[in-house]
DSSP file (Angstrom, degrees, kcal/mol; ACC not computed):
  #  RESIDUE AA STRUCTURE BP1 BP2  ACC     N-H-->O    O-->H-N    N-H-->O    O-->H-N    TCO  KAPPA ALPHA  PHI   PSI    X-CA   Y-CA   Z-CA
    1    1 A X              0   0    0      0, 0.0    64,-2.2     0, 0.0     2,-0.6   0.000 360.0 360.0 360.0 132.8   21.4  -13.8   -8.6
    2    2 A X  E     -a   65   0A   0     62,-0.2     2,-0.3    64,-0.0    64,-0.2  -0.970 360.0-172.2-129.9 132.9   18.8  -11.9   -9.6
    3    3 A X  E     -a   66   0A   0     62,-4.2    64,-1.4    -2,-0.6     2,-0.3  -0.884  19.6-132.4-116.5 149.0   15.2  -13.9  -10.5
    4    4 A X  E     -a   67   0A   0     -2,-0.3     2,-0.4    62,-0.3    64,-0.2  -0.792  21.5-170.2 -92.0 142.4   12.4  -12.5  -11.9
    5    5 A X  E     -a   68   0A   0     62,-2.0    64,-1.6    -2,-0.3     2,-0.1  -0.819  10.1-148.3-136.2  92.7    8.8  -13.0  -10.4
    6    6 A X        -     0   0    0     -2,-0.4     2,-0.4    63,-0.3    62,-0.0  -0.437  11.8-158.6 -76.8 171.8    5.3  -12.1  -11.9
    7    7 A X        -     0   0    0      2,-0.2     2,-0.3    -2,-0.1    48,-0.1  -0.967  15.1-130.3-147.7 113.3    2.7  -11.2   -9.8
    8    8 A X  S    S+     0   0    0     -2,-0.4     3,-0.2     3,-0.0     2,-0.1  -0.688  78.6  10.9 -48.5 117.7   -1.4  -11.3  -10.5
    9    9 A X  S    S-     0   0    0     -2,-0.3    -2,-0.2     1,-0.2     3,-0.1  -0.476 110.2 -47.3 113.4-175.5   -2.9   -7.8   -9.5
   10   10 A X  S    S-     0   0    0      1,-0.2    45,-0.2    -2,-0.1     2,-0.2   0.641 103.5 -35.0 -72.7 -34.0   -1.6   -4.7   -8.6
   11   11 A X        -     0   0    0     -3,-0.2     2,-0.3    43,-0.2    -1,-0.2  -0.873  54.2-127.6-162.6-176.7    1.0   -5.5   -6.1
   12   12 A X  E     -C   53   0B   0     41,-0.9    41,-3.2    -2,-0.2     2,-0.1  -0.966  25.1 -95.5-128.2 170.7    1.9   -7.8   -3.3
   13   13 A X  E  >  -C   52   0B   0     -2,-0.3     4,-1.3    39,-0.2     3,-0.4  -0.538  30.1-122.3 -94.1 164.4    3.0   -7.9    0.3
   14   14 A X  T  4 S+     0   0    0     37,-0.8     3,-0.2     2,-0.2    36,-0.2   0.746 109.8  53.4  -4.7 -85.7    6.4   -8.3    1.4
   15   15 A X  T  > S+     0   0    0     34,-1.2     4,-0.5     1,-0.2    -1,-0.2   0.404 109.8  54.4 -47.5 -27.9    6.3  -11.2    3.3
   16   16 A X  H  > S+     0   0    0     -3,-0.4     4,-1.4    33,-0.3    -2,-0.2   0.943 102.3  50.1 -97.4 -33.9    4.6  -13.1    0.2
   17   17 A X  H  X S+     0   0    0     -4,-1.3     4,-0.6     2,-0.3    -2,-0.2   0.245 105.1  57.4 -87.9  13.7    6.9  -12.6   -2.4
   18   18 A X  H  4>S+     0   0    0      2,-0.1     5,-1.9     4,-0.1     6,-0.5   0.783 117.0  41.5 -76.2 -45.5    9.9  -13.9   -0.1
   19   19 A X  H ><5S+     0   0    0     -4,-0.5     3,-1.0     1,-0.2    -2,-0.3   0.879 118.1  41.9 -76.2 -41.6    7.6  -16.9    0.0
   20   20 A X  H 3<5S+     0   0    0     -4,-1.4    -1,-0.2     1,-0.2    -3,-0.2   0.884 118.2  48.2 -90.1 -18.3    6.6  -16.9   -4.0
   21   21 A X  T 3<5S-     0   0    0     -4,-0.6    -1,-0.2    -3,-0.3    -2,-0.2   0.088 114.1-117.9 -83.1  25.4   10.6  -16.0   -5.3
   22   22 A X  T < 5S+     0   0    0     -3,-1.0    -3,-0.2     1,-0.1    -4,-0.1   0.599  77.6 125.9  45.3  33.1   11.7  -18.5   -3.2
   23   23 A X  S   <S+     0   0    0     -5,-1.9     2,-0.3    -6,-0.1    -4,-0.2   0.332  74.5  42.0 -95.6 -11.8   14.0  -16.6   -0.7
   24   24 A X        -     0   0    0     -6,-0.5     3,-0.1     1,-0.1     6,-0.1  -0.853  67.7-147.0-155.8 152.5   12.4  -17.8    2.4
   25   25 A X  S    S+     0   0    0     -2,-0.3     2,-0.2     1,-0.2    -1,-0.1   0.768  80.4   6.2-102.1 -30.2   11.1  -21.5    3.3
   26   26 A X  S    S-     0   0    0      1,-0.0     4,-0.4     0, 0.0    -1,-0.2  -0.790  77.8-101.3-149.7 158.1    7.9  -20.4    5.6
   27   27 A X  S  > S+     0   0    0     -2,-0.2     4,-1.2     2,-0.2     5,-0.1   0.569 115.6  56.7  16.5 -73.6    6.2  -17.6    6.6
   28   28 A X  H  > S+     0   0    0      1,-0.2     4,-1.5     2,-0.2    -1,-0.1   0.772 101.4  56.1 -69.3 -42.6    7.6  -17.4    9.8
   29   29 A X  H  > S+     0   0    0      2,-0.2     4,-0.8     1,-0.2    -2,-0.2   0.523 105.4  52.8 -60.9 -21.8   11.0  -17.2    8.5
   30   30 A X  H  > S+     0   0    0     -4,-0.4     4,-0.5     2,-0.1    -2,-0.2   0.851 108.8  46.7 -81.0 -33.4   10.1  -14.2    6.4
   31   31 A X  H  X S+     0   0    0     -4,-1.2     4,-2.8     2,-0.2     5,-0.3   0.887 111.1  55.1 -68.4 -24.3    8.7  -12.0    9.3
   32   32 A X  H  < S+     0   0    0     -4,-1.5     5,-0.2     1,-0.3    -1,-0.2   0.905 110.0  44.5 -73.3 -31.1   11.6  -12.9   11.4
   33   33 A X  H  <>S+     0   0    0     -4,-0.8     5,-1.2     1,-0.2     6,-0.7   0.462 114.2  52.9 -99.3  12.5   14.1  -11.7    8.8
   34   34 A X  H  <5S+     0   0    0     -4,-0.5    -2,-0.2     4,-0.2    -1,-0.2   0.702 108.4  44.6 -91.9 -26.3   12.1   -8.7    8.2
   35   35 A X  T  <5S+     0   0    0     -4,-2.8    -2,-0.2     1,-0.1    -3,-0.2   0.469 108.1  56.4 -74.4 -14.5   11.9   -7.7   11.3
   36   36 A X  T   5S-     0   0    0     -5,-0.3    -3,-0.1     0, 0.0    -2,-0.1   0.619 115.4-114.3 -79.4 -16.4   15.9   -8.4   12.0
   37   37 A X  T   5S+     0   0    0     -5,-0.2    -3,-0.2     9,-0.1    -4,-0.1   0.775  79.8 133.7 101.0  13.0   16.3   -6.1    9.0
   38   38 A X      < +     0   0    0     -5,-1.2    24,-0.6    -6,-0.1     2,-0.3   0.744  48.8  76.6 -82.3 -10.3   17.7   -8.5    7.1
   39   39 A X  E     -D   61   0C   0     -6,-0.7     7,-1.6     7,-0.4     2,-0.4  -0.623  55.9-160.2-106.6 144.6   15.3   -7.6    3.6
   40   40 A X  E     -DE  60  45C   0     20,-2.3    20,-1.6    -2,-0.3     3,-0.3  -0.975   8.9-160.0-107.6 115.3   15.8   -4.7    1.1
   41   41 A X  E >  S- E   0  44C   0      3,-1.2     3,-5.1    -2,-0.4    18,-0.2  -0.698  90.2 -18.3-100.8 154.8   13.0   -3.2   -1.4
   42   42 A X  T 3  S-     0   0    0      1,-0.3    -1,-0.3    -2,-0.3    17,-0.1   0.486 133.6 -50.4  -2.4  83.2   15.1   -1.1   -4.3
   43   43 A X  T 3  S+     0   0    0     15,-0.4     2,-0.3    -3,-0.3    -1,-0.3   0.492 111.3 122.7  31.4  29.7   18.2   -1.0   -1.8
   44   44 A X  E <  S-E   41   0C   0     -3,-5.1    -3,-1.2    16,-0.0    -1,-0.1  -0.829  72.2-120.6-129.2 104.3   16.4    0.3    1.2
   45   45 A X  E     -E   40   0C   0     -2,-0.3     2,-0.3    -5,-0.3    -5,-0.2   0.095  38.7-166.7 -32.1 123.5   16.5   -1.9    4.5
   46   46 A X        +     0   0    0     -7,-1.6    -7,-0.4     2,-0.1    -9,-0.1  -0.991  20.6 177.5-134.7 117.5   12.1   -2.5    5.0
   47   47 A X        +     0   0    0     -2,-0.3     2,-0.5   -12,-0.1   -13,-0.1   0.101  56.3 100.9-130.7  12.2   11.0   -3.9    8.5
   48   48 A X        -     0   0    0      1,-0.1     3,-0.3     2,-0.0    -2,-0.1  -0.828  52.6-171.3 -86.7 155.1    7.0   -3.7    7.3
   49   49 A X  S    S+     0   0    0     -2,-0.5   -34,-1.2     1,-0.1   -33,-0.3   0.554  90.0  52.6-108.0 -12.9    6.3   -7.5    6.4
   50   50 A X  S    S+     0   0    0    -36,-0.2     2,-0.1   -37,-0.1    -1,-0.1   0.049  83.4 143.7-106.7  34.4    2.8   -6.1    4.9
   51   51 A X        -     0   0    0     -3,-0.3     2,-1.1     1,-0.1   -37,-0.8  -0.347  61.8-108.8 -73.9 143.4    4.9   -3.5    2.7
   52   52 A X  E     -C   13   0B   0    -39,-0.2     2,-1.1    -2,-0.1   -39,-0.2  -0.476  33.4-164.5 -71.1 103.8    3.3   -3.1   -0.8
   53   53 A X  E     -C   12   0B   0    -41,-3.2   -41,-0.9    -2,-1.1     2,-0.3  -0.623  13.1-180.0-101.3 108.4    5.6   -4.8   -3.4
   54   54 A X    >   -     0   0    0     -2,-1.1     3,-1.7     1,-0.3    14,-0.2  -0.642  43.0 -77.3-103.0 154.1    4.6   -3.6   -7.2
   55   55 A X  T 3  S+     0   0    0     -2,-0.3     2,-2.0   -45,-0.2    -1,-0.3   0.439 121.0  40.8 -19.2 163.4    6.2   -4.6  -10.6
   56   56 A X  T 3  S+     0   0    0     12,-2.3    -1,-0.2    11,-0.1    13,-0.1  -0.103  87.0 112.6 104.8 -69.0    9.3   -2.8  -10.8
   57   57 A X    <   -     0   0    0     -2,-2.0    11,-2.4    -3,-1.7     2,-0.4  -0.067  55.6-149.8 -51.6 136.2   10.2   -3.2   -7.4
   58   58 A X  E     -B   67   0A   0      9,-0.2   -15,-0.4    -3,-0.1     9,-0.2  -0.760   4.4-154.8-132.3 105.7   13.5   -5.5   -6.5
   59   59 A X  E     -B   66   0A   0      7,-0.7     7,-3.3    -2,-0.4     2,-0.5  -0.427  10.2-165.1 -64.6 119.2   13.4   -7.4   -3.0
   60   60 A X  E     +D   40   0C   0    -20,-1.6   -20,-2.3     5,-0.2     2,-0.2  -0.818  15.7 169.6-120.8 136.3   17.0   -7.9   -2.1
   61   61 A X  E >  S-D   39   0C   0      1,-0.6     3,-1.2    -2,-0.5   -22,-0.1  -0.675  73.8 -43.8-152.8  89.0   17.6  -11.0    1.2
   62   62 A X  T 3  S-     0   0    0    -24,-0.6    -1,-0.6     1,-0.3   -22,-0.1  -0.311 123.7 -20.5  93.8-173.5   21.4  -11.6    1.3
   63   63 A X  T 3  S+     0   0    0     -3,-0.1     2,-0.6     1,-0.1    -1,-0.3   0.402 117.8  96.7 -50.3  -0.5   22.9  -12.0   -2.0
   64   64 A X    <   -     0   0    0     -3,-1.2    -3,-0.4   -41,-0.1     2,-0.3  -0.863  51.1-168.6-114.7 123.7   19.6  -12.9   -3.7
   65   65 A X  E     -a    2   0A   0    -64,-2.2   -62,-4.2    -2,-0.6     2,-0.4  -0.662  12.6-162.8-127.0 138.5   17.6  -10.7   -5.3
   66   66 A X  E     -aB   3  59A   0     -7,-3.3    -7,-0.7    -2,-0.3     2,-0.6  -0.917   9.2-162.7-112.3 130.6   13.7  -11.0   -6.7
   67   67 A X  E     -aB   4  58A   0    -64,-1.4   -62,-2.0    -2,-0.4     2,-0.7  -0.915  24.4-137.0-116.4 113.2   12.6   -8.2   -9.5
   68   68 A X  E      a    5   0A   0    -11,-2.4   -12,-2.3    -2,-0.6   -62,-0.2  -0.490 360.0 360.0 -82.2 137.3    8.8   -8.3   -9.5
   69   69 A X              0   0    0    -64,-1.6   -63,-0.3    -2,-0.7    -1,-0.1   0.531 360.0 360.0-122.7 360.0    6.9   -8.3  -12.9
């Protein structure tokens, strides 16, 4: 499933836009599966959780997948 998500500003981190596409329930649960490896930016495995995510970009956790705009 792939959802679309806009974004105010220039980009956002990693770790917030699990939290604002709904992939993730907490916080904590997004650093933990970012640090396991579990999250992808444009199909490349990303283990910063304060990675810059701009428009474009598509954050991949499991089968669900977040395109920011």
């Amino acid at each position: 499933m792939l959802k679309e998500v806009k974004i105010e500003g220039e980009y956002i981190k990693l770790d917030q836009i699990l939290k604002l596409g709904e992939l993730v329930g907490s916080g904590g649960q997004a650093k933990l599966l970012i640090l396991n490896g579990e999250v992808k930016v444009n199909g490349n495995i990303v283990i910063q959780r304060g990675k810059k995510i701009r428009p474009g970009d598509i954050v991949e956790l499991f089968d669900d997948k977040v395109k920011v705009i």
